[in-house]
VEXFI-467854 format. One record per residue (C-alpha): x, y, z; residue in one letter. Coordinates in steps of 0.25 Angstrom, whole numbers, plus 5000, padded with zeros to 4 digits. Example, Ala and Ser with C-alpha at 12.3 -4.5 7.8 and 13.67 -1.06 7.14 Angstrom:
504949825031a/505549965029s/
This chain:
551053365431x/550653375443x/549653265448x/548153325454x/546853295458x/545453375455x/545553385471x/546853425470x/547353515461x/548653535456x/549453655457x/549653685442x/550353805434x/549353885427x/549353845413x/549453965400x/549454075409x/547954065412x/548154165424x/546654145430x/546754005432x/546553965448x/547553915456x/547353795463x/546753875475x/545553945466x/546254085464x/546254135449x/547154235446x/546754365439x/547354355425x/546954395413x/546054315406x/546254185400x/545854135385x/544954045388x/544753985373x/546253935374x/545953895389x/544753805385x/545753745373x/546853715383x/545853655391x/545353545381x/546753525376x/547253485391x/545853395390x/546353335379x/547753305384x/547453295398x/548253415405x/547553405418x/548353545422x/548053625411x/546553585412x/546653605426x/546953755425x/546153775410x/544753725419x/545053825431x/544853945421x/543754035427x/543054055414x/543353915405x/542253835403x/542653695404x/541253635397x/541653715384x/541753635370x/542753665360x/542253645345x/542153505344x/541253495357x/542353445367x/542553495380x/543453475389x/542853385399x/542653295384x/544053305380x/544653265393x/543553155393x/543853105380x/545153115382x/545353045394x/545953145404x/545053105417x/545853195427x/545253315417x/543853265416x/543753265432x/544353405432x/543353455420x/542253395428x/542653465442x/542753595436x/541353595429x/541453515417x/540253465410x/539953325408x/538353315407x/538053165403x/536753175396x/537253305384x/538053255372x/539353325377x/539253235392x/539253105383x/540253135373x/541153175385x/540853045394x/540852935384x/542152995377x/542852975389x/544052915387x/543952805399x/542952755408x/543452835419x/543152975414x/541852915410x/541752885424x/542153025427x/541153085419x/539852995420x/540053015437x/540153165436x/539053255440x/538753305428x/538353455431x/539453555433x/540553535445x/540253665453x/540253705468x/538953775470x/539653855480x/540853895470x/540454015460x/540154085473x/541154075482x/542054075472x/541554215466x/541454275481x/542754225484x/543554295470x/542754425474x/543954455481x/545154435470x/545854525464x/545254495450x/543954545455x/544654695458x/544254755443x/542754725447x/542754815458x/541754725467x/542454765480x/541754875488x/542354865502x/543654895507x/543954835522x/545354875526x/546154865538x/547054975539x/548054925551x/548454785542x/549654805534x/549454665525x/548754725511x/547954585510x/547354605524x/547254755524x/546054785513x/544854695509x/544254735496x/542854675498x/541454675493x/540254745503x/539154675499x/539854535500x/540154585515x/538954605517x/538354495511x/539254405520x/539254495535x/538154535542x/539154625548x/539654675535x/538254685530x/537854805542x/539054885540x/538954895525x/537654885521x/536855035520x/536855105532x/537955015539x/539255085543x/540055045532x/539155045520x/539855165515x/541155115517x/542055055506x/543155045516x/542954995529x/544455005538x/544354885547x/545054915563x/546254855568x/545654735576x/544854685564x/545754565559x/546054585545x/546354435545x/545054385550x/544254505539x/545154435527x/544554295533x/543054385532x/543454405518x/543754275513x/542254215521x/541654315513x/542254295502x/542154145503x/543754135501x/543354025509x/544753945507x/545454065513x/544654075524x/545454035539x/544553955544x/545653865552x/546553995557x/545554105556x/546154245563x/545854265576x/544754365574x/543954305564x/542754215570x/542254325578x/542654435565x/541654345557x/540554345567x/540754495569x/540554485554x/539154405555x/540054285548x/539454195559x/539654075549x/541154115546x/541354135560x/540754005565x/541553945554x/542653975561x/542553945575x/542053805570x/543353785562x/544053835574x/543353725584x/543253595574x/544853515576x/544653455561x/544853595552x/545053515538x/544553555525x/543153485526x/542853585536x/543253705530x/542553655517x/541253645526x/541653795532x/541953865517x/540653795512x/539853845522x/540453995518x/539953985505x/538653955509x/538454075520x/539054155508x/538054105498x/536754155510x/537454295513x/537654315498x/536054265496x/535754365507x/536254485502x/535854465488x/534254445491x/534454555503x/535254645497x/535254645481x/533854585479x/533254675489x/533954795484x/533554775468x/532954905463x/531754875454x/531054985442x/529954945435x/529954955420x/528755015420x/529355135426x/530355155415x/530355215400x/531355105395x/531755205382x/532255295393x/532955195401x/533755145385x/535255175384x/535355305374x/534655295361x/535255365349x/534255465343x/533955395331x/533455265337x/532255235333x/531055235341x/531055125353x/529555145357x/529355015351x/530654945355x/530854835366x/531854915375x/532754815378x/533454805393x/534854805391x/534554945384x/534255005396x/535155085403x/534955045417x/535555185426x/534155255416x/533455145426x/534055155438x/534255265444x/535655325452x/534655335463x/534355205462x/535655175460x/536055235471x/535055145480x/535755035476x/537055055477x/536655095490x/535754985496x/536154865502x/536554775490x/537654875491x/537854845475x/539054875465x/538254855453x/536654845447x/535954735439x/534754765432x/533854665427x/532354675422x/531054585426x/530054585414x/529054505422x/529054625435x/529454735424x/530554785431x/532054815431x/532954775444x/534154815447x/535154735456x/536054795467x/537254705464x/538654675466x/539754655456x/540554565465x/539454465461x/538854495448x/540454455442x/540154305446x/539554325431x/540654335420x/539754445412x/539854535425x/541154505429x/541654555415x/540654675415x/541154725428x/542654735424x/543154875424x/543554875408x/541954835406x/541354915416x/541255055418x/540855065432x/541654955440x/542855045432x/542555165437x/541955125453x/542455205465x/543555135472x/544255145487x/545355245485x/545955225498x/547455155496x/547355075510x/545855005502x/546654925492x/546554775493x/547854695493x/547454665476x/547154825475x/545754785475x/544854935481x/543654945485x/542454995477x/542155115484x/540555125486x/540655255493x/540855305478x/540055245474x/538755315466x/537655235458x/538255265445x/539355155449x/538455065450x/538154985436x/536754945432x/536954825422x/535854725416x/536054585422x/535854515411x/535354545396x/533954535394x/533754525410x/532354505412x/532054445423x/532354475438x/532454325442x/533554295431x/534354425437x/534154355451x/534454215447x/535854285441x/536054375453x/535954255465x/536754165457x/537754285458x/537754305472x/537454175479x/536754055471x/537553975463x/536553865461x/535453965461x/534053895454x/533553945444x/532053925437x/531753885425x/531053995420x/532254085420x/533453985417x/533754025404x/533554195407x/534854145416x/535354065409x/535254195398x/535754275408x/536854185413x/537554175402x/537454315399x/538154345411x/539154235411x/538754145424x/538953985420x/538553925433x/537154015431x/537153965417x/537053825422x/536153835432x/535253885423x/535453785414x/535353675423x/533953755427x/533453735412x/533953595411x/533353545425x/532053585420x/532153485410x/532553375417x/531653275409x/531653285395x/530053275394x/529353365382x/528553435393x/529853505398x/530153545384x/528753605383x/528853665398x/530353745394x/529753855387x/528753915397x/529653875409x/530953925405x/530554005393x/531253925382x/530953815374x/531853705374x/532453745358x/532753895364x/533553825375x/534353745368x/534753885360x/534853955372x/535853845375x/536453875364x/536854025366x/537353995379x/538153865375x/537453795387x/537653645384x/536853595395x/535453665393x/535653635377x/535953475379x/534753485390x/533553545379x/534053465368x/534053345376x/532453395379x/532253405365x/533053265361x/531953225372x/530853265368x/531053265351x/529753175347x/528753285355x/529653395350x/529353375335x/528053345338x/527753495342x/527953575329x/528353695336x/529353635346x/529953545330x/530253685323x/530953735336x/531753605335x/531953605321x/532453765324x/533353715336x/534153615325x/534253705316x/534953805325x/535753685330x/536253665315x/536653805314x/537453805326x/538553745318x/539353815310x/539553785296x/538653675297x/538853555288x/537853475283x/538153335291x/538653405303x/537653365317x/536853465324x/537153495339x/535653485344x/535353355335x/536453285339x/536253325353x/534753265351x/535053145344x/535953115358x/534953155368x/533953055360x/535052955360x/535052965376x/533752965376x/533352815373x/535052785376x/535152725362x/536752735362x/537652635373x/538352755378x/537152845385x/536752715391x/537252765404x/536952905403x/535352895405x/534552795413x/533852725403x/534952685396x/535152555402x/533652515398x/533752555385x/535252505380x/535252345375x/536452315378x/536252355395x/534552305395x/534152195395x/533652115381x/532252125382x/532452295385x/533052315370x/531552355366x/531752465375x/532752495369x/532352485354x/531052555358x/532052665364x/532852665351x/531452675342x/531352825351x/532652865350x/532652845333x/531252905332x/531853025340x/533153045331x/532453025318x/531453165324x/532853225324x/533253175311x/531753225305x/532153355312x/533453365303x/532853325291x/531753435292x/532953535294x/533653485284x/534853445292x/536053335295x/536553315309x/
């Protein structure tokens, strides 16, 4: 086996034919799609037996979620844990693993560890998610260009230069709102009324450097690893500040003029890239797409005309809730207003409707495809055996247009307003700051903020759409607003976010999202004495265990119940009554007899009075439904 480090990984052959795992410089290839079922079950078996290869390649997989649990609640940062395999555990960890300390799961994982040094391992790791805030974004900009991306037909500018005979240097297959995003130059000639908005091929003269254009390309594109910063083409430094790339072009000529060129300063260089990508992208949207957003009040409209076709016999609807997704968007928005859109400076591929209850109104978005399929649910909706339309656009017909990979253009001169799609951005789409929380996450904020007040419509919509790293954040949102496990926070959720602390833990649920379930019922395990003091907050409770109960299938009667047993711990934590979360909270050391000091053990004893009073309002709980657990 050949030996490695997370640093430095080994070249290995892909295992099982899983043809879209990337190689070790980050390219995936486009094959068909993988099984992911029997992907995640060879990646708990090499976590059982320690085949670092194997789970090397399985946690690469674009689409695997590493943090998944099999039926018997093992992942496979647990199984590697448990089974002692401490090169696995750091890899798991690197790539985004889960080990959160205070949650049932992140105790079992730590101290079933087989040895002190995955102990180590674990208790020393930053326990929220492994990821570069910069990555998702430059990684999605950067595979904009690949050839897996051609079916999508995102690309609506070909640049070509006739007098190069080399195919890979000849025709660039690019996106005309990313150049202008990026190029003030860019952003002149294509905008309306520039000199090439009407263009979709634009042939380059024969003094323009192809070479240095393909260098352009990659900047753009943050291909930032190909980019030549040491032996850059003649032609490039000024071609980039002809371009208005005065940061790419500066880059250059201090690359040029510093006598140390290693990889610290191109890391420097390359970050600095991402960044100024992150600001132009920020630009246009607020400049371009947010300014361009057509809003029709509701008001103005009879919804039962604006309904998909009835049949005749329907029933009357004069007393009916129309619901949105009933209504056919092009009743709405007009092919002149289409037109308008497709025609104004957002120069827009696609439209996302959404509607704002509290302004009564409808927007609509003039948007781009080439970011909306950073989200999995657009990304599969804009494939040409789902959609319609992206089968059926106009393309550059001219042979000497093709790219090297038989990429061709989308051809916008064709173009007319039916072309452009309408779709809802989210089901149930109701306010306009969710549909903008989605949008400039999309296009620039990977770490965007988001309130309170409309973490869980996000989080809704989020999963809806198939975006994980949204997902998070809006969890994290809800859980930092509960930092401390105070009954007044429990009081505060509902006219804050909108939801009791029970409806969250349901929510949490549906979603399978382990971090905000293990949050609330930690708030609740908190707080149980006040909760069963308020008669309405005890039924919801009782309602809560019951639903719990049911989750299992088949239940016996001795068998335990997620949301109890999770309590019980949560209370065990709480006045660190066991030897082994001694270490995982504060108070532990003044509360534990065996580390305080002798005439401390009342504390203690006083702390074991609380915690007993609080399991046996569990146990009274159980009686009252009638249940074991």
């Amino acid at each position: 086996m050949p030996s490695e480090t997370l640093n430095n990984p080994a070249m290995i052959d892909l295992p099982m034919n899983y043809d879209n795992v990337p190689s070790s410089n980050g390219t995936r290839s486009a094959g068909p799609d993988v099984d992911l079922d029997k992907a995640y079950n060879d990646l708990l078996w090499a976590c059982r037996v320690g085949d670092t290869v194997l789970a090397d390649s399985l946690t690469l997989l674009p689409q695997l979620d590493i943090n998944r649990v099999d039926e018997w609640d093992y992942s496979p940062l647990i199984l590697a844990s448990l089974c002692g395999h401490l090169q696995i555990v750091k890899m798991l960890l690197a790539r985004g693993a889960i080990c959160e300390r205070d949650t049932f799961q992140g105790a079992r994982c730590i101290y079933g560890a087989l040895n002190d040094d995955i102990r180590n391992v674990l208790l020393s790791y930053n326990i929220s998610k492994k990821v570069d805030d910069d990555q998702p974004f430059s990684a999605h900009l950067s595979k904009l260009l690949l050839p897996a991306m051609i079916p999508h037909a995102c690309r609506d500018l070909a640049v070509v230069f006739p007098h190069i005979s080399d195919r890979k240097l000849r025709v660039f297959v690019v996106n005309r709102f990313l150049l202008m995003a990026r190029s003030p130059y860019f952003s002149r000639k294509l905008c309306p009324g520039g000199q090439w908005h009407s263009s979709s091929v634009i042939r380059m003269p024969e003094q323009t450097d192809a070479a240095a254009f393909e260098a352009i390309v990659d900047y753009i594109y943050l291909r930032t690893d190909q980019l030549p910063l040491e032996k850059p083409p003649e032609q490039l430094p000024l071609f980039a500040k002809k371009l208005g790339l005065e940061q790419f072009s500066d880059s250059l000529m201090d690359f040029q003029a510093k006598q140390d060129k290693g990889s610290r300063l191109r890391q420097k260089a390359e970050l600095s890239f991402v960044e100024r990508a992150r600001e132009d992208m920020k630009e246009f949207f607020e400049g371009h797409v947010l300014a361009n957003v057509f809003v029709k009040s509701l008001d103005e409209l009879d919804l039962k005309e604006c309904k998909y076709d009835q049949n005749e016999g329907e029933e009357s609807e004069d007393e009916q809730e129309i619901d949105f997704q009933e209504l056919d968007l092009s009743k709405i928005l007009s092919a002149e207003k289409r037109k308008k859109l497709l025609d104004s400076s957002a120069i827009p591929d696609v439209i996302l409707c959404s509607l704002d209850f509290e302004s009564n109104t409808i927007l609509f978005y003039p948007v781009h495809r080439a970011v909306l399929i950073r989200a999995n649910f657009y990304f599969t909706m804009f494939e040409p055996s789902w959609s319609q339309e992206t089968a059926n656009l106009p393309l550059v017909g001219e042979d000497d247009c093709t790219g090297a990979a038989g990429e061709k253009a989308v051809d916008r001169t064709m173009l007319s307003p039916e072309d452009i799609p309408i779709y809802h951005t989210y089901m149930g789409a109701s306010r306009k700051e969710v549909t903008e929380v989605i949008l400039r996450f999309l296009y620039y904020n990977d770490s965007i903020i988001i309130d309170p007040e409309i973490a869980v419509e996000v989080l809704l919509a989020a999963d809806e759409l198939q975006i994980e790293r949204l997902k998070s954040i809006s969890e994290l949102s809800l859980t930092n607003f509960v930092q401390k496990f105070i009954f007044k926070k429990l009081q505060a959720l509902p006219s804050v976010v909108g939801y009791d602390v029970f409806e969250l833990i349901e929510i949490a649920w549906r979603l399978r999202s382990e971090r905000l379930e293990q949050h609330m019922t930690k708030l609740i395990a908190h707080n149980i004495e006040a909760i069963c003091e308020d008669w309405s907050l005890r039924q919801k409770l009782l309602d809560l265990i019951r639903a719990s109960a049911h989750r299992i299938e088949e239940r016996q009667a001795t068998d335990t119940i997620e949301l109890v047993d999770d309590m019980r711990y949560y209370l065990a934590k709480k006045f660190a009554v066991y030897d082994e979360f001694t270490n995982l909270e504060g108070i532990g050391a003044s509360l534990n007899p065996n580390m305080a000091e002798p005439e401390d053990n009342r504390t203690f004893k006083a702390a074991m009075l609380d915690y007993e009073h609080d399991v046996a309002i569990v146990d009274q709980l159980l009686d009252e439904l009638g249940l074991e657990a």
